[in-house]
TORKOL-4160 file (C-alpha; in steps of 0.2 Angstrom, whole numbers, padded with zeros to 4 digits, m for minus):
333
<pt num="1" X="0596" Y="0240" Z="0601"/>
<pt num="2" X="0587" Y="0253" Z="0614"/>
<pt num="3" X="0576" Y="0265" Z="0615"/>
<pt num="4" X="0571" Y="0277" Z="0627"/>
<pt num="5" X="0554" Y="0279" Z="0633"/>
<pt num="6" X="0543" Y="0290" Z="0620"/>
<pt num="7" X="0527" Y="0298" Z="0623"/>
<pt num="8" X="0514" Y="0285" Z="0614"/>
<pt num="9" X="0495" Y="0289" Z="0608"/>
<pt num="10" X="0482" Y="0283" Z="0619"/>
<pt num="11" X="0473" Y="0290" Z="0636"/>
<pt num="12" X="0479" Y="0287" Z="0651"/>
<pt num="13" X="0475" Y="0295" Z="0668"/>
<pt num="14" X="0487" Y="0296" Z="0679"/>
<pt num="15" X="0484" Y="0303" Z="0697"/>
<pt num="16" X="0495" Y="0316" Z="0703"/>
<pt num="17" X="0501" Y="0317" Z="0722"/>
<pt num="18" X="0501" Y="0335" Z="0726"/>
<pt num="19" X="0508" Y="0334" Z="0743"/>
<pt num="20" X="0523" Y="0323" Z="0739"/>
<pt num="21" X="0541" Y="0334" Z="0738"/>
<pt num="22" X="0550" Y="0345" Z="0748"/>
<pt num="23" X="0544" Y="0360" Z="0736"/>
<pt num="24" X="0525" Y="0352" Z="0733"/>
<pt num="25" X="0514" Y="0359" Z="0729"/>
<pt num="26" X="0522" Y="0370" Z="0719"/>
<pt num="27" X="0533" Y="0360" Z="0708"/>
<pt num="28" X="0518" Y="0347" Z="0706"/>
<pt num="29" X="0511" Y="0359" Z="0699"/>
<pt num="30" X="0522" Y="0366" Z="0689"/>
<pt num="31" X="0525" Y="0347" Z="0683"/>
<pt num="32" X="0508" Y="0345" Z="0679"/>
<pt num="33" X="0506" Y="0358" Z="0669"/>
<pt num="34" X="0522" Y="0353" Z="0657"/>
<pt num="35" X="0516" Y="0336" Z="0654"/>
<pt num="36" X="0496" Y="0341" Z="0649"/>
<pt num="37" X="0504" Y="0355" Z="0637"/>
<pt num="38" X="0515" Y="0340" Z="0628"/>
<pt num="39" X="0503" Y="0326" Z="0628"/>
<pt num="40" X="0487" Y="0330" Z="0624"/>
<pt num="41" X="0479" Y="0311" Z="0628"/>
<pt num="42" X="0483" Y="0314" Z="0645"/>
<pt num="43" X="0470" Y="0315" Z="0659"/>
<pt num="44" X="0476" Y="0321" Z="0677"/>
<pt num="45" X="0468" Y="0316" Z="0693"/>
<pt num="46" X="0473" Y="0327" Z="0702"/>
<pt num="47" X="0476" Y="0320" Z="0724"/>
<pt num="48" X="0476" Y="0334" Z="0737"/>
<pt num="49" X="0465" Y="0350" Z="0744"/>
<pt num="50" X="0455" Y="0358" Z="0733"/>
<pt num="51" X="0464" Y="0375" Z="0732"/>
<pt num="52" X="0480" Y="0366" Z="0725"/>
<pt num="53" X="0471" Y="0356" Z="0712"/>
<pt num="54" X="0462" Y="0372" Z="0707"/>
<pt num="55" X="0478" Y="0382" Z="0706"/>
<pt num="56" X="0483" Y="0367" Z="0690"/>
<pt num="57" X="0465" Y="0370" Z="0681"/>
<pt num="58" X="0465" Y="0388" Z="0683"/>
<pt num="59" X="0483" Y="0389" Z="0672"/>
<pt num="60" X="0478" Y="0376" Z="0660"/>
<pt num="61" X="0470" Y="0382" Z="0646"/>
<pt num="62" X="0450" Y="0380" Z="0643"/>
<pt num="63" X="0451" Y="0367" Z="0630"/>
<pt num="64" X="0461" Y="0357" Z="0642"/>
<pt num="65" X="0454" Y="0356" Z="0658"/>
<pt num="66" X="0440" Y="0346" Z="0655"/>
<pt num="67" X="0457" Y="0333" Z="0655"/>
<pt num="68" X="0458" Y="0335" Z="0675"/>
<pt num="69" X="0449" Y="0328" Z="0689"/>
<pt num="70" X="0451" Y="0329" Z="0708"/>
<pt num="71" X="0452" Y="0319" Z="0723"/>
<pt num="72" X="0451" Y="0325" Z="0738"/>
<pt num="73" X="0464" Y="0322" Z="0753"/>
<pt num="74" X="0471" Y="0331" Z="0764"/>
<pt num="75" X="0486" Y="0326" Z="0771"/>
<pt num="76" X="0504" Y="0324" Z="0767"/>
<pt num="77" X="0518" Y="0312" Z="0773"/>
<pt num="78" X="0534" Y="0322" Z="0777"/>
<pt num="79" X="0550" Y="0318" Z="0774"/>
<pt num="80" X="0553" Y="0316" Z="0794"/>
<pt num="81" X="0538" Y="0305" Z="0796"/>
<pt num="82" X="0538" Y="0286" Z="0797"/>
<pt num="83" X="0533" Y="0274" Z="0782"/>
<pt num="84" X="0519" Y="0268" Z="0790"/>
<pt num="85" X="0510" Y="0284" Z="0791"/>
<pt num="86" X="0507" Y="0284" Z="0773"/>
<pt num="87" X="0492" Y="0270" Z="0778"/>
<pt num="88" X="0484" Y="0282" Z="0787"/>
<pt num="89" X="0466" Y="0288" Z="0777"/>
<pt num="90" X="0468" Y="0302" Z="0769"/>
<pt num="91" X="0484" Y="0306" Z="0764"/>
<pt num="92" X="0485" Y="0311" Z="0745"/>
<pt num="93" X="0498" Y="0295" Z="0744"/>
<pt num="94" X="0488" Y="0281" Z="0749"/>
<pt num="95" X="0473" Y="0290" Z="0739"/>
<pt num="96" X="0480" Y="0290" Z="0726"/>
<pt num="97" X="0489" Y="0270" Z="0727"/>
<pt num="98" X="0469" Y="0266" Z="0730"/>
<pt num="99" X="0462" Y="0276" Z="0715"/>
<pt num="100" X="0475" Y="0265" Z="0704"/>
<pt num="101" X="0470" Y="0249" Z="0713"/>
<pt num="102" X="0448" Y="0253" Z="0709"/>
<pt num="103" X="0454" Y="0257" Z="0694"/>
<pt num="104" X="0452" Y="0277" Z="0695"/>
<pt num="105" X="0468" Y="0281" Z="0687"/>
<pt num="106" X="0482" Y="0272" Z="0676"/>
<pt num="107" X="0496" Y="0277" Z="0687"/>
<pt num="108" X="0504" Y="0283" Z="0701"/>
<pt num="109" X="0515" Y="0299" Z="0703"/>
<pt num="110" X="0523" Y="0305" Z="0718"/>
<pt num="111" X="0538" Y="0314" Z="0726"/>
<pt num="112" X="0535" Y="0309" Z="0741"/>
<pt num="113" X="0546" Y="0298" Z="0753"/>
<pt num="114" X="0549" Y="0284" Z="0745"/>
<pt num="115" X="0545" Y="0273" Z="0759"/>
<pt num="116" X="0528" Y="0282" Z="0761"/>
<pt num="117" X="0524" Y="0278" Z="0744"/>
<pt num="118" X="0532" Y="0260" Z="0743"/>
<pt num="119" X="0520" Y="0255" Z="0759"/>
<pt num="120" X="0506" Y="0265" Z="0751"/>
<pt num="121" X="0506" Y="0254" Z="0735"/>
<pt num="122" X="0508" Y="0238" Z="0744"/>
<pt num="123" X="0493" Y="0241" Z="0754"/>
<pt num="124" X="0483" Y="0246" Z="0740"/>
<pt num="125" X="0490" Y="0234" Z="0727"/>
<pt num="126" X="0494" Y="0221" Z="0733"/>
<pt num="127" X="0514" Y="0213" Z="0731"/>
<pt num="128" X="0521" Y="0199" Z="0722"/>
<pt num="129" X="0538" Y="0200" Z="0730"/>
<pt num="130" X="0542" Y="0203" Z="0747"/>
<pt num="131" X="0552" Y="0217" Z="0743"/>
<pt num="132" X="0547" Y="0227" Z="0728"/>
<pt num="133" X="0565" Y="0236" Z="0722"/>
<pt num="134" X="0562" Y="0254" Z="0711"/>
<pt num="135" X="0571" Y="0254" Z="0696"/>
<pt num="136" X="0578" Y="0269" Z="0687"/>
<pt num="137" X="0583" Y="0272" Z="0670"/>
<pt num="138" X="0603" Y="0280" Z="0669"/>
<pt num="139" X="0610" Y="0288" Z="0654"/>
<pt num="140" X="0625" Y="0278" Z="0648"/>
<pt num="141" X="0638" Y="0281" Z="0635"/>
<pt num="142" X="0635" Y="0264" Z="0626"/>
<pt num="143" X="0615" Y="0269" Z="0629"/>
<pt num="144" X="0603" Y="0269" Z="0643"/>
<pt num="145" X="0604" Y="0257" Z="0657"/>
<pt num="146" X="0591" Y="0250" Z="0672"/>
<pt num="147" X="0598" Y="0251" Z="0689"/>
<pt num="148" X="0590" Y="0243" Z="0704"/>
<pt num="149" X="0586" Y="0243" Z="0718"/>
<pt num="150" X="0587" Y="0262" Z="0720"/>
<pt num="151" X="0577" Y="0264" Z="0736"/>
<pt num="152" X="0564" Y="0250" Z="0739"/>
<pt num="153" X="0572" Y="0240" Z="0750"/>
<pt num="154" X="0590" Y="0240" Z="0757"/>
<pt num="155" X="0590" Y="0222" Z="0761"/>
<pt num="156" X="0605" Y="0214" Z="0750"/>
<pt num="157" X="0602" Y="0197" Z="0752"/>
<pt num="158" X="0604" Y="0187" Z="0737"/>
<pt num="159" X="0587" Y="0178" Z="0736"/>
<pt num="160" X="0581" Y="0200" Z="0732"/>
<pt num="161" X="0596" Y="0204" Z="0722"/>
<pt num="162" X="0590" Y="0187" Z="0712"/>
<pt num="163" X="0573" Y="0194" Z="0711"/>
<pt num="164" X="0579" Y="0211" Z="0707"/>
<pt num="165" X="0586" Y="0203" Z="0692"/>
<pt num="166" X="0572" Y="0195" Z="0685"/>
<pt num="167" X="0561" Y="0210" Z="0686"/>
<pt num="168" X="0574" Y="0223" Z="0679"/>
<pt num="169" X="0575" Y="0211" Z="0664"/>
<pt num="170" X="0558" Y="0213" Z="0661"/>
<pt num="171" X="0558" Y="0230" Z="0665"/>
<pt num="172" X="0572" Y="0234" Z="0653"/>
<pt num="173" X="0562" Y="0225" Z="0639"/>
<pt num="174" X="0547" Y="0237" Z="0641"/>
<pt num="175" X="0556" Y="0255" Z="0641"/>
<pt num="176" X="0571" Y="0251" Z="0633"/>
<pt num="177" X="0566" Y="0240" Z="0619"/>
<pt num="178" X="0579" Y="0226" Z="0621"/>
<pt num="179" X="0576" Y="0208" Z="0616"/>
<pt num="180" X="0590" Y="0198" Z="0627"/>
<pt num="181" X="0595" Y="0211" Z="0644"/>
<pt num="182" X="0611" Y="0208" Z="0648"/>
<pt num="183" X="0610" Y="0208" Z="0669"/>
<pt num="184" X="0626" Y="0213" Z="0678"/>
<pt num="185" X="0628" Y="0213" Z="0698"/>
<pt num="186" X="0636" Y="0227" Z="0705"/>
<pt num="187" X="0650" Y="0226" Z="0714"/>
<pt num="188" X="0667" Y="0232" Z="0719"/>
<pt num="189" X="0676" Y="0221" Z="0705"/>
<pt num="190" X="0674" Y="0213" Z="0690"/>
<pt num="191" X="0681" Y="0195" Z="0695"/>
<pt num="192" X="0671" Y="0183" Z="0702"/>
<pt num="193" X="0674" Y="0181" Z="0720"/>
<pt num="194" X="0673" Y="0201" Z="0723"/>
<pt num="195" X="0661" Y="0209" Z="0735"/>
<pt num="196" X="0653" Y="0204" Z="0750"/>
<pt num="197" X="0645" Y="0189" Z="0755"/>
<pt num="198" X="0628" Y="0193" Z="0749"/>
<pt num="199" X="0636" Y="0195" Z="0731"/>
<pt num="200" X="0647" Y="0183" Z="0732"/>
<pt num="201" X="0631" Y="0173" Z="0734"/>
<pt num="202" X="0620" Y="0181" Z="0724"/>
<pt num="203" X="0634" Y="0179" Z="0709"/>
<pt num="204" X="0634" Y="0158" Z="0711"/>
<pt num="205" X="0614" Y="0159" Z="0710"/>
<pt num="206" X="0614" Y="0169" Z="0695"/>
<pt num="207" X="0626" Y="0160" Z="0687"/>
<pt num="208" X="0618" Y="0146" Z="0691"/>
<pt num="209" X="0599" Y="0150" Z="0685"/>
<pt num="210" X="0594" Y="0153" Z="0669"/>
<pt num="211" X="0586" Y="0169" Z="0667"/>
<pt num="212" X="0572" Y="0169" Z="0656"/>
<pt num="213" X="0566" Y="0173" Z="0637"/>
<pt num="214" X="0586" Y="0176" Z="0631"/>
<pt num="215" X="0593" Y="0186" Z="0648"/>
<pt num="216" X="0608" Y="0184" Z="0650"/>
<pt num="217" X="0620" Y="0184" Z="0666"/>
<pt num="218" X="0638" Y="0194" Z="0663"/>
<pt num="219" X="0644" Y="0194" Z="0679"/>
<pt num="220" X="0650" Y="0206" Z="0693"/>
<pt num="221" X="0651" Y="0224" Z="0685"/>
<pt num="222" X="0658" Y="0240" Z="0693"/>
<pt num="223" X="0650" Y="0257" Z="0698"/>
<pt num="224" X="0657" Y="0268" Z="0682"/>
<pt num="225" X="0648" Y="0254" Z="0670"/>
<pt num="226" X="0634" Y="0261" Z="0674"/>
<pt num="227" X="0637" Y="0279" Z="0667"/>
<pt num="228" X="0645" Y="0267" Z="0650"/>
<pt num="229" X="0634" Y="0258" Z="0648"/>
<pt num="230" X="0643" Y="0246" Z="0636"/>
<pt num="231" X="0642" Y="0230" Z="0647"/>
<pt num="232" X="0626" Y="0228" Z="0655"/>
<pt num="233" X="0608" Y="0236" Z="0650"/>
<pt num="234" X="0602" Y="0230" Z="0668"/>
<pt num="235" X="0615" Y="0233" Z="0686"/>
<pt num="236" X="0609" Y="0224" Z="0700"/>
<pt num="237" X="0611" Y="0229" Z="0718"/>
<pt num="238" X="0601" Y="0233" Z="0733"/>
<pt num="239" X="0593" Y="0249" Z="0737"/>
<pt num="240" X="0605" Y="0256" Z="0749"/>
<pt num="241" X="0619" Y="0253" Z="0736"/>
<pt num="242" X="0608" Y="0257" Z="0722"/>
<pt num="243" X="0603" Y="0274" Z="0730"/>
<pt num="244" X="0621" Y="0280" Z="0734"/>
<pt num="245" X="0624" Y="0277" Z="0719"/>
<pt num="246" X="0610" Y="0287" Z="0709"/>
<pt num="247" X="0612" Y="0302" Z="0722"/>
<pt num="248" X="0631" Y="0301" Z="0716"/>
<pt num="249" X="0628" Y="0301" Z="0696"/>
<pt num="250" X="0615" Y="0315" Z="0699"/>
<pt num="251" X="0629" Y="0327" Z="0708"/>
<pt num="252" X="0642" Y="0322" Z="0697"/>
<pt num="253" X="0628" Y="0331" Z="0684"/>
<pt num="254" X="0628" Y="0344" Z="0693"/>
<pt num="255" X="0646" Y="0347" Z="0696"/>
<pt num="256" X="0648" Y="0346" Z="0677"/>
<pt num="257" X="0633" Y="0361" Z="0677"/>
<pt num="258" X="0623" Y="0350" Z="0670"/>
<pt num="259" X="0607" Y="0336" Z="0673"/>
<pt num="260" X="0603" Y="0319" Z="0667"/>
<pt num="261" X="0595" Y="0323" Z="0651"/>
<pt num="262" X="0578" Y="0319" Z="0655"/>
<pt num="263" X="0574" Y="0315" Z="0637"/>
<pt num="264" X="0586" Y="0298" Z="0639"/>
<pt num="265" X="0583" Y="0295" Z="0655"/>
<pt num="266" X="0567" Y="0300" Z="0666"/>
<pt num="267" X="0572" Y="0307" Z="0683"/>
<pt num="268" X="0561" Y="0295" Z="0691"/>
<pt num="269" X="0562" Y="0276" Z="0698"/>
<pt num="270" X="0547" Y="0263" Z="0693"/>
<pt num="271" X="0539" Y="0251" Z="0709"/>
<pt num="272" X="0539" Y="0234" Z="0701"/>
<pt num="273" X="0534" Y="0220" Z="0709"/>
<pt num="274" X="0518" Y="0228" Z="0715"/>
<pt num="275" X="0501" Y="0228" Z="0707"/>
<pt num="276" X="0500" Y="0242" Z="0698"/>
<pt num="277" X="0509" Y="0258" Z="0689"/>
<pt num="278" X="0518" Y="0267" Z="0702"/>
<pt num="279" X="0533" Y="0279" Z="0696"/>
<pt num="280" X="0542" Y="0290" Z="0713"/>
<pt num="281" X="0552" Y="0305" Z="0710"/>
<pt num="282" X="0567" Y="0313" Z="0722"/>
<pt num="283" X="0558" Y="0323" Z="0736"/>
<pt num="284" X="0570" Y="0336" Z="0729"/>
<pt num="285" X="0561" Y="0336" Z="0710"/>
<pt num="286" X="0558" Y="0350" Z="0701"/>
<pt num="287" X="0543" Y="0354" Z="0690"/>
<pt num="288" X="0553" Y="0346" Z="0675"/>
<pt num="289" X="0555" Y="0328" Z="0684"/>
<pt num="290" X="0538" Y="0329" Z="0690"/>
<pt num="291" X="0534" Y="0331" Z="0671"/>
<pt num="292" X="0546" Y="0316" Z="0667"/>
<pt num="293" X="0539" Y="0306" Z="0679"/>
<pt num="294" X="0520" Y="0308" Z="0672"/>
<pt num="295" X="0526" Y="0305" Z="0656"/>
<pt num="296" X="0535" Y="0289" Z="0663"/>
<pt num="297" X="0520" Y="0283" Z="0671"/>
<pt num="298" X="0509" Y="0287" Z="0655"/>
<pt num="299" X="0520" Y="0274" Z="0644"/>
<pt num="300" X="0519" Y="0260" Z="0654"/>
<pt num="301" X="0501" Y="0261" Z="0655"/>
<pt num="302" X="0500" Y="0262" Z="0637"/>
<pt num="303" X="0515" Y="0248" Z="0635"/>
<pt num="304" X="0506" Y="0236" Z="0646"/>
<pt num="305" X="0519" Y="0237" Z="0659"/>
<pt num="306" X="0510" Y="0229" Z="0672"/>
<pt num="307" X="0505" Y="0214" Z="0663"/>
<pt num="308" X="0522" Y="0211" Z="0657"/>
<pt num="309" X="0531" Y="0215" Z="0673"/>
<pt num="310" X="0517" Y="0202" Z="0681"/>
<pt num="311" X="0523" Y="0189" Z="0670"/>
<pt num="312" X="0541" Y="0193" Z="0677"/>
<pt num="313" X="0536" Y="0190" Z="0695"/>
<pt num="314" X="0530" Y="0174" Z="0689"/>
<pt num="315" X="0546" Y="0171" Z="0685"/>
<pt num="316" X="0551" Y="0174" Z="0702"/>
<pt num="317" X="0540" Y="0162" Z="0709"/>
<pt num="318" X="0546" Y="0149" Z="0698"/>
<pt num="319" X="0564" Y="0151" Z="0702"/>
<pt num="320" X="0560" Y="0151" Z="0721"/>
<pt num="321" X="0555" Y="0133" Z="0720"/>
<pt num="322" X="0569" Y="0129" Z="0711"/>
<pt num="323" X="0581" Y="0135" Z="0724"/>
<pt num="324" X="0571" Y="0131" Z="0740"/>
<pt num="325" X="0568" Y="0140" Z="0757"/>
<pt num="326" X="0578" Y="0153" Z="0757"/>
<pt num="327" X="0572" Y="0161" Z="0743"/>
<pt num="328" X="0554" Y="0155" Z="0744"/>
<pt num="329" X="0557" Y="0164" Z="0762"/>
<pt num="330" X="0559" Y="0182" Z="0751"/>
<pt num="331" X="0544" Y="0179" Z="0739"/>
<pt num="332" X="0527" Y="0182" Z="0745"/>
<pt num="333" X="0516" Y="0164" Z="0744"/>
């Protein structure tokens, strides 16, 4: 049995990063706005120039914008721009990774790059795996299902897809509901023996591991079990695989004049493996993901996500010493 994530009472202050997208700030605001109008426990703190954040107050309504708050920063990290200059003090992303780490806001939202933000919340958070994977929720045919790594990292070795695993089933646990994730590896066959030799390894470790509080391993699974759904509630890859994947699904939605139905599946990717809430959107999001994303961010701070997803690095670290070097090598000490 699953269930999709569903606004829950409770406050929760997320901050908002103006500046991330291609179309920001305009679609940050516009997805700002939709989420205070639906969830009116919501705070906003709101990352960016003052003009910006004033543009969201001025269109709320009075009763409601006692609900927002800003912080100031003034600088963005583009699309073209290295990772490493999201460290650099005030941009909105690293502001608003801090604000979640003094314990400012809840959460995290931002459609920035990806790498921007992944190196922003490691800085500011703290990691508990070397390489923390984003993880997004796909609609399936069967019901909804947790793919990752879809942009975190692109390293495929198996110590990370092993990892990925063990994070994914908690993830899964938390917004979809489900007792005992069943964890497939992607790959380019359903027999064991297919794939490369990262998954070929990756498939002997998993097999070989127990994975805990009833996860279960079902084996290799293929690209199009992901939009069923009816094998595996968690697909495991890396995030150069995973994001190929995700950009494909999302045109095939397209192509069909359509969208993932956000009300399944939130067009946005979690960060686990990190210290805190932090949920990325596509640099390409419109007001509505932005809005989803918010949302997203909202129910794992009122779920407890972060404790529970800090039990699953725990996990992690007790299967490292299990299996020796290698993977102690991927795992932070």
């Amino acid at each position: 049995m699953t269930r999709p994530p569903r606004p829950l009472p409770g406050p929760a202050r997320i901050a908002v990063d103006l500046l991330g997208g291609e179309d920001a700030p305009a679609v940050v605001v516009d997805g700002a706005l939709r989420a205070s109008s639906v969830d009116p426990e919501l705070r906003l703190l709101l990352v960016g120039p003052r003009e910006v954040a004033d543009e969201v107050v001025s269109a709320l309504p009075p009763a409601a914008r006692d609900r927002v708050d800003l912080l100031l920063a003034a600088h963005a990290v583009g699309a073209t721009d290295e990772p490493v200059r999201a460290v650099r003090p005030g941009t909105t992303v690293l502001a608003g990774a801090s604000a979640v780490s003094r314990g400012a806001a809840d959460g995290l939202v931002s459609a920035g790059p990806s790498g921007a933000t992944v190196t922003a919340a490691v800085l500011a958070l703290g990691r508990g795996v070397r390489r923390p994977p984003l993880a997004a929720m796909l609609p399936g045919r069967a019901g909804p299902v947790v793919l990752l790594d879809v942009g975190g990292s692109v390293d495929p070795a198996p110590p990370v897809l092993l990892a990925n695993a063990l994070l994914g089933s908690a993830y899964a646990r938390v917004v979809l509901g489900v007792d005992a994730p069943r964890i497939g590896l992607l790959s380019i066959g359903a027999e064991p023996g297919k794939g490369d030799r990262w998954r070929r390894a990756a498939y002997g470790r998993l097999g070989l591991h127990p994975l805990p509080e009833g996860a279960r391993f079902v084996g290799n699974v293929e690209g199009y079990d992901v939009s069923l759904g009816d094998r595996a509630d968690v697909v495991v890859t890396d995030g150069f695989t995973g994001n190929v994947l995700l950009k494909g699904i999302e045109g095939a939605y397209a192509l069909a004049g359509g969208e993932m139905p956000p009300e399944t599946a939130p067009r946005a990717a979690a960060l686990l493996g990190v210290g805190g809430t932090v949920v990325v959107c596509h640099s390409a999001a419109g007001g509505q993901d932005l809005a989803s994303a918010i949302m997203l961010a909202a129910f794992l701070h009122r779920v407890g996500a972060a404790a529970q997803l800090k039990t699953a690095v725990g996990h992690v670290r007790a299967v490292s010493a299990q299996i020796g070097a290698v993977l102690r090598s991927e795992v932070m000490s």
